[in-house]
Every structure is written in C-alpha cells, then in structure tokens.
PyMOL commands that place a pseudoatom at each C-alpha (Angstrom):
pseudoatom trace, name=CA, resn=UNK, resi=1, chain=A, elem=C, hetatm=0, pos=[32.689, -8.339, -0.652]
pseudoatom trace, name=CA, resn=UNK, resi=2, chain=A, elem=C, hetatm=0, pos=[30.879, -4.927, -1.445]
pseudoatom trace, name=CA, resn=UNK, resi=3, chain=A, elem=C, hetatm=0, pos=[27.257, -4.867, -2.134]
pseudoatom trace, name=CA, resn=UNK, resi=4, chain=A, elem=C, hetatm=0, pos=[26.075, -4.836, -5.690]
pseudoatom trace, name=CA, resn=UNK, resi=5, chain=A, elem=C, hetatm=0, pos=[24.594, -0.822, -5.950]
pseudoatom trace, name=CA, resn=UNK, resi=6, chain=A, elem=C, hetatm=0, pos=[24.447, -1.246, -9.642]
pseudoatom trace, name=CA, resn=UNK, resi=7, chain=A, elem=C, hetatm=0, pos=[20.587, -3.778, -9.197]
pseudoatom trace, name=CA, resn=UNK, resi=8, chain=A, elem=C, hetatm=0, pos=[19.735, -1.397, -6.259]
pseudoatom trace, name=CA, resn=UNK, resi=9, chain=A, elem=C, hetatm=0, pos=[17.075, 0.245, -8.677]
pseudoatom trace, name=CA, resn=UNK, resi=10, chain=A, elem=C, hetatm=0, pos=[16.369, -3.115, -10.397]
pseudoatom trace, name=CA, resn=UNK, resi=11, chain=A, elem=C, hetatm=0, pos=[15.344, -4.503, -6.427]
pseudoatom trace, name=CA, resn=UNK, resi=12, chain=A, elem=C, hetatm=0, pos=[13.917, -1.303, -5.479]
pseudoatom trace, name=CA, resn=UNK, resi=13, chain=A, elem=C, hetatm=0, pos=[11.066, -1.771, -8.746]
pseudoatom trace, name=CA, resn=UNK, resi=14, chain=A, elem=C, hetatm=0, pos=[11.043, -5.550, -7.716]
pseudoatom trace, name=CA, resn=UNK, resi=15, chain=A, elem=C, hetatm=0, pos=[9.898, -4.675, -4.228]
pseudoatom trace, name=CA, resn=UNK, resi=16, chain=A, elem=C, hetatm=0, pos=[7.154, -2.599, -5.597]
pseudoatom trace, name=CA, resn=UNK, resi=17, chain=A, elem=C, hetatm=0, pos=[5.525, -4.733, -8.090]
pseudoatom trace, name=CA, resn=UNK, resi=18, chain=A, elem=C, hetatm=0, pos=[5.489, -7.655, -5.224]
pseudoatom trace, name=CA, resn=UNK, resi=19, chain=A, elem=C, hetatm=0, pos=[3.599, -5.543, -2.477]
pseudoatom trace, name=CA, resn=UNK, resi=20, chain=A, elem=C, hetatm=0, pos=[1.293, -4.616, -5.695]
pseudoatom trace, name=CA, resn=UNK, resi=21, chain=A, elem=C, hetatm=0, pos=[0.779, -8.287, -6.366]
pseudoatom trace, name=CA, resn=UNK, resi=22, chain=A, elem=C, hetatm=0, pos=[0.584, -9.398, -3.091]
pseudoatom trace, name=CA, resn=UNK, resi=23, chain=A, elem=C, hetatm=0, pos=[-2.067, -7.026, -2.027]
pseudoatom trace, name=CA, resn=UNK, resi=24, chain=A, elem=C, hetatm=0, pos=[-3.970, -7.853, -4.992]
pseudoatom trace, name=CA, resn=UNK, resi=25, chain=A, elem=C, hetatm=0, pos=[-3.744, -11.566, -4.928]
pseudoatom trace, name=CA, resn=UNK, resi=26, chain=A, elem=C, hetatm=0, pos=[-4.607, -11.323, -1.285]
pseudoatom trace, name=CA, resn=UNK, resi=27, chain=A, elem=C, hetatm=0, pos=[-7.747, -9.066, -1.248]
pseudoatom trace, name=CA, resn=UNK, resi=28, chain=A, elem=C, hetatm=0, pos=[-8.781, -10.134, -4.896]
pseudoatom trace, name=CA, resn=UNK, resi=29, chain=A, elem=C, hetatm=0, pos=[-11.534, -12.504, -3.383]
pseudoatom trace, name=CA, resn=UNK, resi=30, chain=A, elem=C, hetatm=0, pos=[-13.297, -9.570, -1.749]
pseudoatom trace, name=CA, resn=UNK, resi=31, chain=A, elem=C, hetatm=0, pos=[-13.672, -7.504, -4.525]
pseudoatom trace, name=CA, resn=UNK, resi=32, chain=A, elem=C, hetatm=0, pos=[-16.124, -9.993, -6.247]
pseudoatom trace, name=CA, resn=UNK, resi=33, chain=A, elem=C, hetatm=0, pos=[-18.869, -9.999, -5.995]
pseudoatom trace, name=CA, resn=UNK, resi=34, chain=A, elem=C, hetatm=0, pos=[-19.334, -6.203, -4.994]
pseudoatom trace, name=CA, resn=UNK, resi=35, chain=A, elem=C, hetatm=0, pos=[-20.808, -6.074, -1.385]
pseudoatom trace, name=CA, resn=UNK, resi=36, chain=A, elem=C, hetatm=0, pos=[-21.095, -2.662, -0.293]
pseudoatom trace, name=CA, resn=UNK, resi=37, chain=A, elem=C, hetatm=0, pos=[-22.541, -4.035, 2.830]
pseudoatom trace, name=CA, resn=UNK, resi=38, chain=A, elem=C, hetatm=0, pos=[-19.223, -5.087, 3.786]
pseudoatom trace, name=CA, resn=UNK, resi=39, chain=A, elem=C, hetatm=0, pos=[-15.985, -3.494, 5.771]
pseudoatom trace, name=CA, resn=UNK, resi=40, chain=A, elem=C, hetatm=0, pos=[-14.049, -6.704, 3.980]
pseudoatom trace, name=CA, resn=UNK, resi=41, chain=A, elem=C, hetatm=0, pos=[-14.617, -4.889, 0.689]
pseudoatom trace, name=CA, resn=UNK, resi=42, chain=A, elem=C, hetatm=0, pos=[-14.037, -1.344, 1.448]
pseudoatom trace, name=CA, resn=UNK, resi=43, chain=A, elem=C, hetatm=0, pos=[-10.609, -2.405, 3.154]
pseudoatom trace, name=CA, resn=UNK, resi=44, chain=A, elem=C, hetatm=0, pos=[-10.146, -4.686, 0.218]
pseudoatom trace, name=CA, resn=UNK, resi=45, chain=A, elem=C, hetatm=0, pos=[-10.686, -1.779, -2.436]
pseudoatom trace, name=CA, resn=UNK, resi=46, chain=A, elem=C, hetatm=0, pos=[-8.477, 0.843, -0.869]
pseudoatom trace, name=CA, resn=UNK, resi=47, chain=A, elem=C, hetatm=0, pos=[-6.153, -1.901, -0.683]
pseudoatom trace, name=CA, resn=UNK, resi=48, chain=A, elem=C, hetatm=0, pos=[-5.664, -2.550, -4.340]
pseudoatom trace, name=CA, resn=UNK, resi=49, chain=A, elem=C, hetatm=0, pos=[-6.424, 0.983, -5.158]
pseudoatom trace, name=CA, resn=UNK, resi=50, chain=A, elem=C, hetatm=0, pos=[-3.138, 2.227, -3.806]
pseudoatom trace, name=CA, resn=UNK, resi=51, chain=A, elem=C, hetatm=0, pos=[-1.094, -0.802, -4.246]
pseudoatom trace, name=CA, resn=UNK, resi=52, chain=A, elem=C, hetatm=0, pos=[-1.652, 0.634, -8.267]
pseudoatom trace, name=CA, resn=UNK, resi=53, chain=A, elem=C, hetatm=0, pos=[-1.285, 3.919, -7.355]
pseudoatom trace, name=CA, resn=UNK, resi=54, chain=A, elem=C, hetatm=0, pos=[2.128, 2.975, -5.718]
pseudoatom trace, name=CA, resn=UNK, resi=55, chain=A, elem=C, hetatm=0, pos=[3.490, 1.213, -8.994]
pseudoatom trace, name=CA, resn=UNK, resi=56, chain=A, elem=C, hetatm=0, pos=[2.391, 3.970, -10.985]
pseudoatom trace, name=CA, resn=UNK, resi=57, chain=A, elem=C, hetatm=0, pos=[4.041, 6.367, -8.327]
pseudoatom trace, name=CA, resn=UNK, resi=58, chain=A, elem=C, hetatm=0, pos=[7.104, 4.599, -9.603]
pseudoatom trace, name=CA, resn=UNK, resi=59, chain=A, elem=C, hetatm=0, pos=[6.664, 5.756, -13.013]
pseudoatom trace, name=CA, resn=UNK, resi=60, chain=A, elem=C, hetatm=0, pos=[6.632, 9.750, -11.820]
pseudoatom trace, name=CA, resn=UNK, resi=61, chain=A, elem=C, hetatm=0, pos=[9.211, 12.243, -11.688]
pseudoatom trace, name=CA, resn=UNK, resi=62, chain=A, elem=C, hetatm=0, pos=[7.819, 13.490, -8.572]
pseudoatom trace, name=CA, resn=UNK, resi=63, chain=A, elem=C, hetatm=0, pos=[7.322, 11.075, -5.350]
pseudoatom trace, name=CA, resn=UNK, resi=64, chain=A, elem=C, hetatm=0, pos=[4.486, 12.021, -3.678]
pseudoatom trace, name=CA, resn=UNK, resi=65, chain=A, elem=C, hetatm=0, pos=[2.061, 9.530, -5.094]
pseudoatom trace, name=CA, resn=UNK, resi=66, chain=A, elem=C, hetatm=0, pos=[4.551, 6.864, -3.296]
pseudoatom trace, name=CA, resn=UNK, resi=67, chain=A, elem=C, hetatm=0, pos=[4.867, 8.901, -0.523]
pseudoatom trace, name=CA, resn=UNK, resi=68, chain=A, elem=C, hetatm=0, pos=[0.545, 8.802, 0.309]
pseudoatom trace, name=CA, resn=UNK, resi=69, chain=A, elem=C, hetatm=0, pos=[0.501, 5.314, -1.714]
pseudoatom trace, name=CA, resn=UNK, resi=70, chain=A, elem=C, hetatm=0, pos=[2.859, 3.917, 0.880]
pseudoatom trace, name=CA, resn=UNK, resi=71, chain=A, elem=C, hetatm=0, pos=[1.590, 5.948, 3.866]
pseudoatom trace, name=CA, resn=UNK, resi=72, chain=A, elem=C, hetatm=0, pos=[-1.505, 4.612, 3.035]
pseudoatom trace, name=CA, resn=UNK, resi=73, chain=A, elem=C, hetatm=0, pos=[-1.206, 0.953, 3.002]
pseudoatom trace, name=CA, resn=UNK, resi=74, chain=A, elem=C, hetatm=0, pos=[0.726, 1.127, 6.015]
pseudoatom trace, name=CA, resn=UNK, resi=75, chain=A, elem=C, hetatm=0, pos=[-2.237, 2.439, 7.941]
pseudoatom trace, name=CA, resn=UNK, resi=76, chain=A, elem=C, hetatm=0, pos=[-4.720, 0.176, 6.883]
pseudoatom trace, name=CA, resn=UNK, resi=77, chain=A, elem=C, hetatm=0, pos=[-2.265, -2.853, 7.100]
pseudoatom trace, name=CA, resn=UNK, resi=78, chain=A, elem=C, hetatm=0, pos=[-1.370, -1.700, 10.753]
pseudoatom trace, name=CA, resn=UNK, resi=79, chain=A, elem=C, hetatm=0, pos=[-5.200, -1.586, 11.258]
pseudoatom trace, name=CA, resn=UNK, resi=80, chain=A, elem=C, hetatm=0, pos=[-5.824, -5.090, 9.800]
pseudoatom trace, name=CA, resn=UNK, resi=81, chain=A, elem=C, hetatm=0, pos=[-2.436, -6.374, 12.086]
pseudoatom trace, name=CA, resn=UNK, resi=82, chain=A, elem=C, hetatm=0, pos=[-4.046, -4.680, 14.848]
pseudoatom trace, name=CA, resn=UNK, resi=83, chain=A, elem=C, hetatm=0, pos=[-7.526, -6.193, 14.854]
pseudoatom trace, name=CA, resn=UNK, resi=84, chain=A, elem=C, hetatm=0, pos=[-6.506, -9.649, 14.181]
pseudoatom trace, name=CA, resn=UNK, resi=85, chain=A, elem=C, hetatm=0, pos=[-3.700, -9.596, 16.428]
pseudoatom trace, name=CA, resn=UNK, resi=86, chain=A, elem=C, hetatm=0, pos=[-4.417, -12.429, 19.560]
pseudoatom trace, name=CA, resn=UNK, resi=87, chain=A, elem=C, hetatm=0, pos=[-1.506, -11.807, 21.717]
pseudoatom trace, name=CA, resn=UNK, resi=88, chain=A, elem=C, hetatm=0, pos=[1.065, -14.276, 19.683]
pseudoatom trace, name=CA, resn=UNK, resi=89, chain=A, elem=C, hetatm=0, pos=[2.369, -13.526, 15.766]
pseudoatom trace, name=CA, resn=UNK, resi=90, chain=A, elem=C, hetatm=0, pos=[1.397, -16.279, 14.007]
pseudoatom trace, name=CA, resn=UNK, resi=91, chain=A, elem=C, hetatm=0, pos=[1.452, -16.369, 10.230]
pseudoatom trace, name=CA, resn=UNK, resi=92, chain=A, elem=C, hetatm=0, pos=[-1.973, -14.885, 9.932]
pseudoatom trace, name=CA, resn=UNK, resi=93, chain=A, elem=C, hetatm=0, pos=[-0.786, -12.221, 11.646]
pseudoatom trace, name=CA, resn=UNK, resi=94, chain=A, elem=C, hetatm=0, pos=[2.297, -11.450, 9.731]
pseudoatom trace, name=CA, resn=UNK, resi=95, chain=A, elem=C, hetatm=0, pos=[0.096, -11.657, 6.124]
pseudoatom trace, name=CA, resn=UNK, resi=96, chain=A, elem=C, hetatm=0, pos=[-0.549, -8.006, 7.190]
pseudoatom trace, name=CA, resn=UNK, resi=97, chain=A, elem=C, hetatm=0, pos=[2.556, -7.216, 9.120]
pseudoatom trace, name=CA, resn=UNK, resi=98, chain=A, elem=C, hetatm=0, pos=[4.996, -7.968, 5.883]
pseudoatom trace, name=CA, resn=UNK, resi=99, chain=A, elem=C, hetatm=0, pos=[3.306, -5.542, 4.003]
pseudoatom trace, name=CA, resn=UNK, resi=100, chain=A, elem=C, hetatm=0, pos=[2.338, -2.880, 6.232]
pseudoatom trace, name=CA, resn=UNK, resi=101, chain=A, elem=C, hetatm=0, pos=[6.363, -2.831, 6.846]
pseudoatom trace, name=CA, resn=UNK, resi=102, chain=A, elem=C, hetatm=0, pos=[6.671, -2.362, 2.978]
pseudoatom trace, name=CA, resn=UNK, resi=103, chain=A, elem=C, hetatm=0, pos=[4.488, 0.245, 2.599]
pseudoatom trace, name=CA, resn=UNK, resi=104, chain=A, elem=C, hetatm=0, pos=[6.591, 1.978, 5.205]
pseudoatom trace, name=CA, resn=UNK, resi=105, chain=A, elem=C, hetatm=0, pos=[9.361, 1.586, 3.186]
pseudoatom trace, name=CA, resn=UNK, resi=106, chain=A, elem=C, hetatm=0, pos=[7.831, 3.368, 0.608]
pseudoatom trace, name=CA, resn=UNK, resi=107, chain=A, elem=C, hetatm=0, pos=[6.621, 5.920, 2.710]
pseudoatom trace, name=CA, resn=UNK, resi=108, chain=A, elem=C, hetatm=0, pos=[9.806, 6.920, 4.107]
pseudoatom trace, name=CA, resn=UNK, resi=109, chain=A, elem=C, hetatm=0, pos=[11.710, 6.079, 0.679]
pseudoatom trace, name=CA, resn=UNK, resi=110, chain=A, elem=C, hetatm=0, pos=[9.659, 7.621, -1.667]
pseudoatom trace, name=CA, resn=UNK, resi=111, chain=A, elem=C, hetatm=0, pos=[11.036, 6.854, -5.718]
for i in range(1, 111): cmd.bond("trace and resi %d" % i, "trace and resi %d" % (i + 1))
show_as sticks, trace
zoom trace
C-alpha cells in the first residue's frame, strides 16, 4: 500500500497547530497572574510566544520564522527535559521531550 502524499500538507499544518496548543495549554497557568519574579513565567512566555510565531511561520512564503520558531522551542524544551530529568523517563519527563522533538522537526523542516 503506498502512503497517502496527497494529506502530507494537511498533517504537516495539523502537527503545527498541536505543538501550538499544547505549549499553550501547558504553560497557560504560568502566565496568570504575571510574576516577573519568576523563571516559571519567563520560560512560560517564550514558550507561547514562539509556539504563535511558529503557526504564523506557516502562513509565510519564506521559512525562517519556522526555522528560529522551531529552533527555539527546541532549546528551551531540551532545557526544561534537562533540568527535570532524574535518571529514568517518566511521563513528566516526556511532557517536554514530545515537544522539544517537534520543534526539531520544524527546525530542520522549515514550511
């Protein structure tokens, strides 16, 4: 059976606006109430602010807003995966992993 190439754009926008909801359902609770006191909120903030920036990278003719969108979420997923990391993956280690894997995806992918 050959793979269905047609939906290949179709799953390629579907894969962006889940990372965008993800990371915004996820870090949505940090946001409010505004603690500038806090690392949770800075991390929380980029977070969001180029999980939008990566769906309206989509929207562009030109790729590099994906290209730093994704770079950037990877880093600061791979941070997050790093600092909470105890040894063992457990599934509060792979809520950052997941992602940080996406945003390599659309780091190396581009549009």
């Amino acid at each position: 059976m050959k793979p269905f190439k047609a939906g290949l754009p179709l799953a390629h926008w579907l894969l962006r606006i889940s990372l965008v909801l993800y990371i915004v359902l996820l870090f949505f609770k940090d946001l409010y109430p505004m603690n500038f006191n806090s690392l949770q909120f800075y991390i929380a903030a980029v977070n969001c602010l180029f999980a939008i920036l990566l769906l309206f990278g989509g929207l562009l003719s030109k790729q590099n807003l994906t290209v730093v969108s994704g770079m950037a979420i990877t880093i600061v997923f791979a941070y997050l995966f790093a600092t909470n990391f105890s040894g063992v993956v457990s599934h509060g280690t792979m809520l950052y992993l997941m992602p940080c894997f996406l945003g390599f995806y659309f780091f190396t992918k581009g549009n």
